[in-house]
Every structure is written in C-alpha cells, then in structure tokens.
Z-matrix of the N, CA and C atoms (Angstrom, degrees):
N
C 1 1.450
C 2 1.525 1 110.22
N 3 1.162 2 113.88 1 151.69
C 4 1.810 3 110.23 2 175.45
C 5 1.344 4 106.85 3 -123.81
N 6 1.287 5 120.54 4 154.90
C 7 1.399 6 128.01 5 -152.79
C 8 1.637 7 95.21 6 -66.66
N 9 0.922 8 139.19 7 -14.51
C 10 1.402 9 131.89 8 -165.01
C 11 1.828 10 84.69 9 -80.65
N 12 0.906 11 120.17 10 -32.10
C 13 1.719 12 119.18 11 -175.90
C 14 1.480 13 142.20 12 -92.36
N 15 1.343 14 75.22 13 -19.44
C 16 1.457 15 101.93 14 162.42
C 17 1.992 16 113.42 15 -93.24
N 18 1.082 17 102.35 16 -39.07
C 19 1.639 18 87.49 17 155.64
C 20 1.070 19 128.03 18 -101.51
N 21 1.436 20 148.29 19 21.01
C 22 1.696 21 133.43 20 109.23
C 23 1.634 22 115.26 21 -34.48
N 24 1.714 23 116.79 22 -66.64
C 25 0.738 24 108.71 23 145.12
C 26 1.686 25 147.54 24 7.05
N 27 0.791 26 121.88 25 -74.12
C 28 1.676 27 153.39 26 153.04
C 29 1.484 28 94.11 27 -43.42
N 30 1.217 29 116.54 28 -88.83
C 31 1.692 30 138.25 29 -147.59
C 32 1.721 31 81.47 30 -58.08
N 33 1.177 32 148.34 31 -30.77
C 34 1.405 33 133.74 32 -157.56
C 35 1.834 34 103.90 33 -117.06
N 36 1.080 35 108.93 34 16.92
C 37 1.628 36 129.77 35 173.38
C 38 1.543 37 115.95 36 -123.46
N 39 1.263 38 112.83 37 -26.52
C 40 1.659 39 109.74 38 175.41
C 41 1.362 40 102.19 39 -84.39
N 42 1.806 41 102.10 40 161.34
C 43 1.466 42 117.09 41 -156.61
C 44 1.966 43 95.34 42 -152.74
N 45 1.599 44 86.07 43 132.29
C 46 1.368 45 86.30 44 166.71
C 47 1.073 46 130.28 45 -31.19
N 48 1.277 47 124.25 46 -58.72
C 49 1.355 48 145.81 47 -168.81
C 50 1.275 49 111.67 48 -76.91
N 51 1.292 50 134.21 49 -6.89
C 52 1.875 51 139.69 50 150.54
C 53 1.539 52 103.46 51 -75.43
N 54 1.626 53 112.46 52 -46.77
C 55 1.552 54 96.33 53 -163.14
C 56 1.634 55 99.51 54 -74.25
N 57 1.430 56 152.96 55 4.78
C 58 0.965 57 142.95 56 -147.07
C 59 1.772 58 78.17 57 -121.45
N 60 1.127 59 129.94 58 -45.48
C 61 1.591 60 120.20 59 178.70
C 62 1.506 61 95.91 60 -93.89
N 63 0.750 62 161.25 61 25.48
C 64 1.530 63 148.82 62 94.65
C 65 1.691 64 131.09 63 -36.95
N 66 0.982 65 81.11 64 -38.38
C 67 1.481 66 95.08 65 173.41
C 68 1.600 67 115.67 66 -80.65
N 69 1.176 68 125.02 67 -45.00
C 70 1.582 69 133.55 68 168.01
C 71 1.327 70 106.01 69 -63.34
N 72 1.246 71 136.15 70 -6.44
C 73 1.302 72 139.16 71 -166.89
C 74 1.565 73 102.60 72 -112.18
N 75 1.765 74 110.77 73 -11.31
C 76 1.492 75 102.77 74 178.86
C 77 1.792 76 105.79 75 118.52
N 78 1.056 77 118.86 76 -43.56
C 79 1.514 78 147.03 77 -145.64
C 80 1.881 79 84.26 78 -70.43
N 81 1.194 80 126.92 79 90.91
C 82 1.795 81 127.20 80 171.24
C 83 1.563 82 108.15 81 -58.10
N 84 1.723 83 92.13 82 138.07
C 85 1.318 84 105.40 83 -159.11
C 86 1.723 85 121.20 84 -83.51
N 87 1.089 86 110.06 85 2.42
C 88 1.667 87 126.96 86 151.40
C 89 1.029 88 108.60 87 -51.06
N 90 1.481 89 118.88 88 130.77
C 91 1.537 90 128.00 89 159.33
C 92 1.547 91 108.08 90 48.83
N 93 1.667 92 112.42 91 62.34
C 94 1.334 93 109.64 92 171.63
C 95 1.576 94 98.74 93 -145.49
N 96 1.468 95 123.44 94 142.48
C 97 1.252 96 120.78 95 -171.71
C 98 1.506 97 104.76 96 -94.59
N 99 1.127 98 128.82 97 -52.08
C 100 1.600 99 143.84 98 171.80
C 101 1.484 100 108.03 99 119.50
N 102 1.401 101 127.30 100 65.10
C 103 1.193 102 114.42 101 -133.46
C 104 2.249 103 79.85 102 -111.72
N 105 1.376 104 110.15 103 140.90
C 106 1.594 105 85.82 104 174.03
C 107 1.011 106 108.27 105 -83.88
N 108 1.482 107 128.01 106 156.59
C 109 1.180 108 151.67 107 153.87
C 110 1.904 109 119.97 108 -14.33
N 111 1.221 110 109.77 109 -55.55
C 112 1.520 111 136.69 110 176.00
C 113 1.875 112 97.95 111 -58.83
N 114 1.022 113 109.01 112 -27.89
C 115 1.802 114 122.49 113 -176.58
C 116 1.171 115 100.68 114 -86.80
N 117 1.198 116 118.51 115 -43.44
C 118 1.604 117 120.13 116 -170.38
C 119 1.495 118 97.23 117 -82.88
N 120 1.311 119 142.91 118 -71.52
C 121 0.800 120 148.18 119 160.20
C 122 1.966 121 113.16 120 -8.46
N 123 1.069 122 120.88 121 -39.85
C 124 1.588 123 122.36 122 -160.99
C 125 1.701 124 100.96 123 -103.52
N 126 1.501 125 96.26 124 -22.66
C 127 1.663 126 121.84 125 164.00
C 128 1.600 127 110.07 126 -43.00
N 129 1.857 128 102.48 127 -82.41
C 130 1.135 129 124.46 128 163.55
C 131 1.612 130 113.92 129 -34.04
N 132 1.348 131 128.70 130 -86.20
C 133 1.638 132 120.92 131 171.80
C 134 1.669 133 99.44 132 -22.41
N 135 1.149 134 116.27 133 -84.67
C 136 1.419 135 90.16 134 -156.68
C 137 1.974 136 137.37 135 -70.27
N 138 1.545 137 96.61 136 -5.28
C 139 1.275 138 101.10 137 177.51
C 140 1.816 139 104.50 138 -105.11
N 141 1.184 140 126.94 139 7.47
C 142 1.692 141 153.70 140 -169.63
C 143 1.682 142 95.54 141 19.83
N 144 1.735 143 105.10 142 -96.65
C 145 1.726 144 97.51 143 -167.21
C 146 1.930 145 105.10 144 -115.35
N 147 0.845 146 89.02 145 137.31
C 148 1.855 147 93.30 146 -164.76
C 149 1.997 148 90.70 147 -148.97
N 150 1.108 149 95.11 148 107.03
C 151 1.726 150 101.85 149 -177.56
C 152 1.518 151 107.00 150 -88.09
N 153 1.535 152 108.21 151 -42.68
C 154 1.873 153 110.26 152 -165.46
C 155 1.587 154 88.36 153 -78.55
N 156 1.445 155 130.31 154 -26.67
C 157 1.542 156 126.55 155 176.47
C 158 1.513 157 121.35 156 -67.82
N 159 1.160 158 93.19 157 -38.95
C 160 2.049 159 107.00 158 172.99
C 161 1.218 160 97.52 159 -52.29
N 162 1.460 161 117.07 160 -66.94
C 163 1.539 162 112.33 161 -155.26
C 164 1.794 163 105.89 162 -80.29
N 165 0.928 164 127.22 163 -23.76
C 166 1.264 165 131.10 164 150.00
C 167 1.685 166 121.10 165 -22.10
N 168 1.503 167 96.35 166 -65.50
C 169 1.216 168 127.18 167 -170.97
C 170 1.950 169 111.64 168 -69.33
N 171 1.625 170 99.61 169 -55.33
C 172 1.345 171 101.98 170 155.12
C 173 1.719 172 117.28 171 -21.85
N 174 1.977 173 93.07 172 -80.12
C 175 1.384 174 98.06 173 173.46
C 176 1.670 175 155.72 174 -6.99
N 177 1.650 176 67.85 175 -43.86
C 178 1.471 177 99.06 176 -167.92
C 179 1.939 178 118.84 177 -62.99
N 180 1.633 179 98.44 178 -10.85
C 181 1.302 180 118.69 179 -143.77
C 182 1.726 181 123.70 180 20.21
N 183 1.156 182 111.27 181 39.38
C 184 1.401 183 97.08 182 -173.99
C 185 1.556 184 90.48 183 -108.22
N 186 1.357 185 118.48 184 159.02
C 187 1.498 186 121.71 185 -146.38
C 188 1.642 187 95.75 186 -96.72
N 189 1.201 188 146.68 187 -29.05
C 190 1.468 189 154.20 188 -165.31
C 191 1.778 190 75.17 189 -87.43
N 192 0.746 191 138.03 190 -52.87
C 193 1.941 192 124.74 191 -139.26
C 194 1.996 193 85.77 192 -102.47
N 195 0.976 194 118.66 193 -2.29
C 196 1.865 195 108.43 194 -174.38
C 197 1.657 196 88.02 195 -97.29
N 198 1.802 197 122.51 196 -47.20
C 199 1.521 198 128.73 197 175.15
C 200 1.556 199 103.59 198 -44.73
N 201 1.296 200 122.43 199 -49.39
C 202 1.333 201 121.83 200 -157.93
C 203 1.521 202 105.04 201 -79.72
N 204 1.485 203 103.96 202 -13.37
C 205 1.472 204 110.99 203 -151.89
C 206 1.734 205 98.39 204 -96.70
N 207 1.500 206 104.82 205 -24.66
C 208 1.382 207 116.50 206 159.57
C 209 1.427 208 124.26 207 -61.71
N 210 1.199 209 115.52 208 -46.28
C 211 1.435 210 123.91 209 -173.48
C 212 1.359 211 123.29 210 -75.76
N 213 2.107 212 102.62 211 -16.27
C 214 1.521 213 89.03 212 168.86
C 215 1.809 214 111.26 213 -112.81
N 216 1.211 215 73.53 214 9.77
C 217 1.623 216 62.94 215 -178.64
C 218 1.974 217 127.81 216 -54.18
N 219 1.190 218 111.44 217 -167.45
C 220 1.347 219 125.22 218 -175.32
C 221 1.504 220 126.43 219 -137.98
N 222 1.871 221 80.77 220 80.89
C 223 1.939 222 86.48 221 -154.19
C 224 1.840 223 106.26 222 -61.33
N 225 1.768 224 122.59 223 -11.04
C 226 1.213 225 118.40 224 139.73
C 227 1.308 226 128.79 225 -4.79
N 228 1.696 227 101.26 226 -83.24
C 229 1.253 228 122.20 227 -168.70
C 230 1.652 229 122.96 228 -102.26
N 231 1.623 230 103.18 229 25.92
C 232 1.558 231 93.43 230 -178.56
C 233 1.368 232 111.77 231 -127.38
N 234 1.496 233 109.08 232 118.67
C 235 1.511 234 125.93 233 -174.29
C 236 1.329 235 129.57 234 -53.78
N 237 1.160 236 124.89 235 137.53
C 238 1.510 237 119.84 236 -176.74
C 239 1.633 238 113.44 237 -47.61
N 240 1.170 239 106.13 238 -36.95
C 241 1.459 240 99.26 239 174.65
C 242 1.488 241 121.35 240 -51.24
N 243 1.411 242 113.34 241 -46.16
C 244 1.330 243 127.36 242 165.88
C 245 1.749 244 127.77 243 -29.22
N 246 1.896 245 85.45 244 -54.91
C 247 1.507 246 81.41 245 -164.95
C 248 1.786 247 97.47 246 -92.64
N 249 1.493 248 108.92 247 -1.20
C 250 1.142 249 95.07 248 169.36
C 251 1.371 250 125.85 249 -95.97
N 252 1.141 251 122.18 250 -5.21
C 253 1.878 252 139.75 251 141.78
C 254 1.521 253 114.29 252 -44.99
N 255 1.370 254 112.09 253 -59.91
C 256 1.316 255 113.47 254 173.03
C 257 1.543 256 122.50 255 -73.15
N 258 1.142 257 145.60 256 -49.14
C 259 1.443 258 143.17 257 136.31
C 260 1.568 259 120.38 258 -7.99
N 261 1.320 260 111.78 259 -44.20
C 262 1.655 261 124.44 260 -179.30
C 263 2.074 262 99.64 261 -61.66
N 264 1.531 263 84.37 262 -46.13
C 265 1.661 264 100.87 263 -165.11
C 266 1.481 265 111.05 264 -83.35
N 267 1.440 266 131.71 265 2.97
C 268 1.387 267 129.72 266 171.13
C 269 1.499 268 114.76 267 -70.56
N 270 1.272 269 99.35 268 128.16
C 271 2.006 270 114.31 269 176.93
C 272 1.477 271 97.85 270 -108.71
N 273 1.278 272 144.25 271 -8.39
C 274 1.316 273 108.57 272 168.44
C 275 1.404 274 93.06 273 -168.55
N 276 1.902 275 94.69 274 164.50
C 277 1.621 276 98.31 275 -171.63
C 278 1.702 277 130.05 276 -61.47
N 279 1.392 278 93.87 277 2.54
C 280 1.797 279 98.73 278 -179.42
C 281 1.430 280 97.21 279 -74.53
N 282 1.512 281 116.19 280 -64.33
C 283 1.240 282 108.96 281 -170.83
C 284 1.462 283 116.86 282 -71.27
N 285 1.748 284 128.34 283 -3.73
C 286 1.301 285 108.03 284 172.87
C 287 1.743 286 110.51 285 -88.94
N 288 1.211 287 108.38 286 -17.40
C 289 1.785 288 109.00 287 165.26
C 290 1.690 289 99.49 288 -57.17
N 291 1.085 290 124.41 289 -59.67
C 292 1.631 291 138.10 290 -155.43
C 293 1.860 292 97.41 291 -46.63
N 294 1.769 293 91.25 292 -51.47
C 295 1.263 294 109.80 293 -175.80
C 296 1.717 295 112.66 294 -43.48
N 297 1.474 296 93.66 295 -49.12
C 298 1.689 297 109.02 296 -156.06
C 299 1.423 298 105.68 297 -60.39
N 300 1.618 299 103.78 298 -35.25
C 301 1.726 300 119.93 299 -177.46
C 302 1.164 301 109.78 300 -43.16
N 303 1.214 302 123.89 301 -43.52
C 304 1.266 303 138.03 302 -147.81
C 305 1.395 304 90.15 303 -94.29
N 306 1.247 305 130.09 304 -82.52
C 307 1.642 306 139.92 305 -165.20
C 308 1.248 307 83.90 306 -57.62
N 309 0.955 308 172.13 307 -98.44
C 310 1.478 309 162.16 308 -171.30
C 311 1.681 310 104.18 309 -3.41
N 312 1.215 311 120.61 310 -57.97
C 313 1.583 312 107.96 311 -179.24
C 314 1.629 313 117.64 312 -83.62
N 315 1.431 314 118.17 313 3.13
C 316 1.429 315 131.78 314 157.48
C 317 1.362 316 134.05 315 -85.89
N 318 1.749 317 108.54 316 156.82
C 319 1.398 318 99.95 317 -170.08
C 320 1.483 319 113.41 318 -61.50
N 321 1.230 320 120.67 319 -12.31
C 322 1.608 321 114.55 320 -162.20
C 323 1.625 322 98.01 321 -87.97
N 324 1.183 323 127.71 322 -23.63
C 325 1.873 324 128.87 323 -167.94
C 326 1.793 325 93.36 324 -30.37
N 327 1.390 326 132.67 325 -39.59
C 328 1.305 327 93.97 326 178.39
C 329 0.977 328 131.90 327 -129.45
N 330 1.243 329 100.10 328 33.13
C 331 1.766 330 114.33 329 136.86
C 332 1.386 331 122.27 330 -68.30
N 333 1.294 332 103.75 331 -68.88
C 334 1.500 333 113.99 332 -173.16
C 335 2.000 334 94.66 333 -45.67
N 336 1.220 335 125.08 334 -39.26
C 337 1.296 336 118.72 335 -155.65
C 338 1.486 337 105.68 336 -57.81
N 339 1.853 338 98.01 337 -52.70
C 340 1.584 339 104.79 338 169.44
C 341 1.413 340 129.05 339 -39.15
N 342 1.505 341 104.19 340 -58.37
C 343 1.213 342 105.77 341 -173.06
C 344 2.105 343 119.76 342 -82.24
N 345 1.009 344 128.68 343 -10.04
C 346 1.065 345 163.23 344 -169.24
C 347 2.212 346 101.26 345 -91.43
N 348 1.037 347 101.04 346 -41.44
C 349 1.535 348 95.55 347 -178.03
C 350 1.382 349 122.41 348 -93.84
N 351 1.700 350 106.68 349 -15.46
C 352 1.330 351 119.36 350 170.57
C 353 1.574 352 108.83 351 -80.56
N 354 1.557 353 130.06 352 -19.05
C 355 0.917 354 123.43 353 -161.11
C 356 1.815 355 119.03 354 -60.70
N 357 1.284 356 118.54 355 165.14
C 358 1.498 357 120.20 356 -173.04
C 359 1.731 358 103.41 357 -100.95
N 360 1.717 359 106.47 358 -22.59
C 361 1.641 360 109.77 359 158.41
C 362 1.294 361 128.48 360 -59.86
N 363 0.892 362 106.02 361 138.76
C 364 1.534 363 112.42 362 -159.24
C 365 1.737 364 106.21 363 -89.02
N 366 1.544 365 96.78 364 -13.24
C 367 1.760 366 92.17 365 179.56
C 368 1.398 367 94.85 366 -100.73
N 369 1.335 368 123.28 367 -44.97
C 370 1.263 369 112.87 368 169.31
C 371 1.692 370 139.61 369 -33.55
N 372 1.721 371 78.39 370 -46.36
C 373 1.583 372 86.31 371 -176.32
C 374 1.854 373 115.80 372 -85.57
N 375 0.849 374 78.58 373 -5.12
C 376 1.877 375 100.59 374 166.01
C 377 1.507 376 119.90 375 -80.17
N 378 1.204 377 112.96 376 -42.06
C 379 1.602 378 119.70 377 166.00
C 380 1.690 379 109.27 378 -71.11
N 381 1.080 380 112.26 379 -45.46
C 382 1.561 381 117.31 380 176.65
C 383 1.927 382 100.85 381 -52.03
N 384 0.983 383 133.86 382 -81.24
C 385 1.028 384 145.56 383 -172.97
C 386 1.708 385 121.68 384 -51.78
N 387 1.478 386 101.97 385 -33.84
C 388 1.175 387 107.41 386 153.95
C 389 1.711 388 111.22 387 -60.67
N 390 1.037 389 136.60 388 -53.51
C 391 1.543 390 141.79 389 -158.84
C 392 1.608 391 91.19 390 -72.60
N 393 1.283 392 123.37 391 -50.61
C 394 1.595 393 130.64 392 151.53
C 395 1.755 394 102.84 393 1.53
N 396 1.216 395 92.96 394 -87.47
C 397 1.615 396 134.43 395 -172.95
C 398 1.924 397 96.08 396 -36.02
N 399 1.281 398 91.92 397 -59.86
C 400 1.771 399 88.50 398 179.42
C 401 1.465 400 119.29 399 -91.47
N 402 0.986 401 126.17 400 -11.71
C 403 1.383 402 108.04 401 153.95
C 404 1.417 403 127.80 402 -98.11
N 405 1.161 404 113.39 403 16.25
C 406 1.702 405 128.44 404 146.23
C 407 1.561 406 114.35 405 -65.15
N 408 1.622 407 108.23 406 -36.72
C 409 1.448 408 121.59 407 -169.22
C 410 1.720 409 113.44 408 -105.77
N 411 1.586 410 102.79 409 15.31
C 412 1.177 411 111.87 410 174.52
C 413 1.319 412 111.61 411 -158.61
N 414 1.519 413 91.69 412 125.68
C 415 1.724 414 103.83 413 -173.81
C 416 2.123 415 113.33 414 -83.31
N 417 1.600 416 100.38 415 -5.14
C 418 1.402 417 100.93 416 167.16
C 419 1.691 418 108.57 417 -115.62
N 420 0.894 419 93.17 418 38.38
C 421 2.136 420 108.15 419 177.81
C 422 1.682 421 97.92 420 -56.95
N 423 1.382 422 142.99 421 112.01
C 424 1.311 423 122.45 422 177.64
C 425 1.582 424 114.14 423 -41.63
C-alpha cells in the first residue's frame, strides 16, 4: 500500500465521535481523522511491517496515520535519527506513548529512556516515562 492509500483509507474510517475522545485525551484537532483503535489495529494485521510506509505515514503529520505508522514500523531497522526526528515532532501524549512502544522494542529504548525522562518537553518527557513504565514490566527491557 502507499501512504496516499492508506490515508484515504484513514479519512473513510474516522468518526466524529473518535475525534471528540481524541480530543479529551489531549490529541489537537488538526489533521486527525478519528480513526478507532480496533481499525488501526486490523490496518496493522494486514499491512504488518512496512518501514519506508511508517515514515511516510509519520510524514504525513496526520495523527491516525503517525499511530499506524508506529505500529508498523521496524524497530529492527529504524535509526536513531528517526526516532529522534519523530520525538522532536510529537504534539500529544497519545502519540508520545505510541512512540515509546516502538523505541521500547529497539536497541536505543535505553538511551532514549535516559535522555527522554530528563526532558523539560512535556511530550518528550512523557515518552521517556512511558518506556519507564515498560521496562519496570520487563525483565528483558534493553
């Protein structure tokens, strides 16, 4: 799929009624489709790991296609530069948890954790602490 299709995609799955609990959740209502979770999720299964599509999708800044763009990525193959491009670019704490998921199954999770929990950003320091959170809950946390 190419990102142009995957956000139609998107745009014909979001629902009023997501962007309004998106929004109570923090998530700014620019460039957001409202897409549920369970959508994204069935998204992911069928498009599984797609790295040049993640960051595509990142790109995209629209907030349903950066979530999705997390979930397929290839924390394998994705460079610190990457997640430190994307980290710069987080607007709210949904997507800096989303973020953490990801750097959590990469070699950098504890780096980024260090540097990420000291931060004075508030999304930043939200992804840091989230990654916190899972390697409390994992005894092979890098």
């Amino acid at each position: 799929m190419t990102a142009q299709e995957v956000l139609a995609e998107l745009e014909a799955l979001g629902t009023a009624q997501n962007r309004k609990i998106y929004a109570r959740h923090g998530v700014p209502s620019e460039n957001l489709f409202g897409v549920s979770y369970a959508d994204l999720e069935k998204l992911r299964k069928r498009i599984k790991t797609d790295q040049a599509l993640a960051e595509a999708l990142w790109k995209s800044g629209n907030h349903d296609a950066r979530i999705l763009g997390c979930k397929i990525a290839d924390p394998a193959a994705l460079p610190l530069e990457t997640i430190d491009a994307w980290s710069r670019d987080l607007r709210s704490r949904v997507e800096a948890g989303e973020l953490a998921e990801l750097v959590a199954r990469t070699r950098h999770a504890a780096s980024r954790l260090a540097k990420w929990t000291v931060s004075k950003n508030e999304c930043l320091g939200a992804a840091g602490w989230h990654l916190v959170c899972l390697a409390a809950k994992d005894p092979e946390f890098p």
